[in-house]
ZASEPA-92859 format. One line per 4 residues: their letters; for each residue x, y, z of N, C-alpha, C. Coordinates in pm, 1 decimal, decimal comma. Layout:
BEGIN
A> X:Y:Z:X:Y:Z:X:Y:Z; ...
//
This chain:
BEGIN
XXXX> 1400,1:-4054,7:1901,2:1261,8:-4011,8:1896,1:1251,3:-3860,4:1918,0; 1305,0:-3787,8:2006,3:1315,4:-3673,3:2036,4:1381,2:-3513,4:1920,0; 1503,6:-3672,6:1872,7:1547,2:-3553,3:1761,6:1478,6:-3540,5:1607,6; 1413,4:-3669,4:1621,5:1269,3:-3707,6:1504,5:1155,8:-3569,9:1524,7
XXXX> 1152,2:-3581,5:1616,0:1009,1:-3424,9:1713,0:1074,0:-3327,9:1707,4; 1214,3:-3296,0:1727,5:1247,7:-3184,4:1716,1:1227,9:-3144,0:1573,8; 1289,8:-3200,7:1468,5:1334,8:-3201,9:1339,7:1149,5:-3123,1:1261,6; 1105,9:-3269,9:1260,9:949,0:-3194,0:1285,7:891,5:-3032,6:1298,1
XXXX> 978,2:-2989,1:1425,3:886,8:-2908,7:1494,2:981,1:-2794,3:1418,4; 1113,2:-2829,5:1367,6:1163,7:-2662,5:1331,3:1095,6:-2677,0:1168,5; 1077,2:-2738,0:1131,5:1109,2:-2749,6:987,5:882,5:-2708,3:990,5; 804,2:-2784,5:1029,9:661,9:-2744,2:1001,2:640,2:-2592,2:1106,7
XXXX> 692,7:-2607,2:1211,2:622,1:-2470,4:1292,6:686,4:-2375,5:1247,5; 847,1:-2385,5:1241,2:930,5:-2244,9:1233,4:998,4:-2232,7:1082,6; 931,3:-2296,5:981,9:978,3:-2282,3:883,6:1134,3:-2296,6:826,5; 1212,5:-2394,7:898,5:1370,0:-2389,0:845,0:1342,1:-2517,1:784,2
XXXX> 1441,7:-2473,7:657,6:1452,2:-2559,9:545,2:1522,3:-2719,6:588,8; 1508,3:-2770,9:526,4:1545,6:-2901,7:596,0:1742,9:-2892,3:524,1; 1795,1:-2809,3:428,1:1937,7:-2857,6:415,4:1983,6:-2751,1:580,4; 1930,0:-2637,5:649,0:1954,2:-2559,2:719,3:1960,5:-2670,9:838,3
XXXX> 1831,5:-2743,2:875,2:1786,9:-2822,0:993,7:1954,9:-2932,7:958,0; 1966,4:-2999,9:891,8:2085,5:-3082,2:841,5:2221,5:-3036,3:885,7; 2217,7:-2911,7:861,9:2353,0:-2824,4:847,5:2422,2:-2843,5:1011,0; 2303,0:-2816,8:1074,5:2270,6:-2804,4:1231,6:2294,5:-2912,2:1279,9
XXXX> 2228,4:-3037,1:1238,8:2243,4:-3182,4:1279,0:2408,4:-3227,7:1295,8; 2424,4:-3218,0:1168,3:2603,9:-3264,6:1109,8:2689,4:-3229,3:1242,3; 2677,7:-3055,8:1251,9:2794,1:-3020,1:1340,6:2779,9:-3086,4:1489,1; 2626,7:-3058,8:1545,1:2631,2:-3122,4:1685,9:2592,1:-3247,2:1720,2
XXXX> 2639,6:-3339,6:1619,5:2642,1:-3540,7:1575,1:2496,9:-3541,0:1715,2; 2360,2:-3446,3:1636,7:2255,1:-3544,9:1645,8:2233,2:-3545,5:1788,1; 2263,1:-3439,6:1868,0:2245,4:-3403,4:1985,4:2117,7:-3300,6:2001,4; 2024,7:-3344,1:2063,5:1893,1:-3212,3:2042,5:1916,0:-3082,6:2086,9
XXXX> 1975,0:-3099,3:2196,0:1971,5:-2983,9:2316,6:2070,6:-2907,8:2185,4; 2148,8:-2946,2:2130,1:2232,7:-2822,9:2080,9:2206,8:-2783,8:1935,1; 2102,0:-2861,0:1902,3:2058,8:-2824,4:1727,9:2019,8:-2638,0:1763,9; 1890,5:-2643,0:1824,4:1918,1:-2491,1:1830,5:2032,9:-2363,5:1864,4
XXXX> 2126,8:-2396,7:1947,3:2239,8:-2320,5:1941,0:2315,8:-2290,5:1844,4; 2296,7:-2427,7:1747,7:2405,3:-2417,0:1587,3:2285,8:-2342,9:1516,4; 2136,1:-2350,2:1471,5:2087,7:-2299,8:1394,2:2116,8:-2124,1:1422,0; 2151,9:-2064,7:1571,0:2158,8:-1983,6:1604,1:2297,8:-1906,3:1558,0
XXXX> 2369,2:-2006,8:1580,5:2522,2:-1968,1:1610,4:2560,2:-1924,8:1426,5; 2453,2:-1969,0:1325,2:2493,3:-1972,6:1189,6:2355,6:-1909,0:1120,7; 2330,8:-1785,6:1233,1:2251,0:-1685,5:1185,0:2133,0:-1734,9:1082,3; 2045,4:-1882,7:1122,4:1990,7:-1924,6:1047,0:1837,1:-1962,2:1110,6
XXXX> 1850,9:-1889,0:1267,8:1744,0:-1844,8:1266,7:1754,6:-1722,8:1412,8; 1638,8:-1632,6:1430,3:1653,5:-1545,2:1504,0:1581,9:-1585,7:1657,3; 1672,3:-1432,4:1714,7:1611,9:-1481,1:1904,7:1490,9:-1527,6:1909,1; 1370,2:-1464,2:1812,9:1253,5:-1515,5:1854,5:1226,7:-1626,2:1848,6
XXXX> 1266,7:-1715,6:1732,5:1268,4:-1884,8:1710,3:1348,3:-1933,0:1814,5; 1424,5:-1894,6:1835,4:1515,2:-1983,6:1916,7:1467,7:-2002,3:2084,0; 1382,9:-1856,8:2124,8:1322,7:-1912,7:2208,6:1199,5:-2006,8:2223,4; 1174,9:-1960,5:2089,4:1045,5:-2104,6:2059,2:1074,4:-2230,4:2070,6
XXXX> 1201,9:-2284,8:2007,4:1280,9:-2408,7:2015,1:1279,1:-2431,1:2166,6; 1360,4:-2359,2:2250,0:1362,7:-2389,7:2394,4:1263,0:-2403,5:2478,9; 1116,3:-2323,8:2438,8:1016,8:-2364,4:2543,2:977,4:-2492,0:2448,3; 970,3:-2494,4:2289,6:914,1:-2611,7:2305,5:996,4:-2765,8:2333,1
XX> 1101,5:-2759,7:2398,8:1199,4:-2848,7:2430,4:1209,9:-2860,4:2588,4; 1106,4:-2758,5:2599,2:1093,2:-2800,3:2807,0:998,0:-2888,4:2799,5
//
């Protein structure tokens, strides 16, 4: 349910494409807490999103 809301929340609020959101999924097998670190880690989105991801994941 959580990684359903996450998925959601990057792809309508922060605009990442859903093969990008995927790309992210694959490597960290579907773990939430670390989808944003891979979208990060593969320059596919910037500090400012990524802190968006994290407050909206508190």
């Amino acid at each position: 349910m959580m990684l359903e809301k996450l998925i959601v929340f990057l792809q309508d609020e922060l605009d990442i494409p859903a093969d990008q959101v995927n790309l992210a999924l694959r490597d960290t097998q579907a773990i939430p807490c670390q989808v944003p670190m891979q979208l990060w880690k593969y320059g596919l989105i910037n500090m400012t999103q990524l802190e968006k991801i994290f407050d909206w994941l508190e």
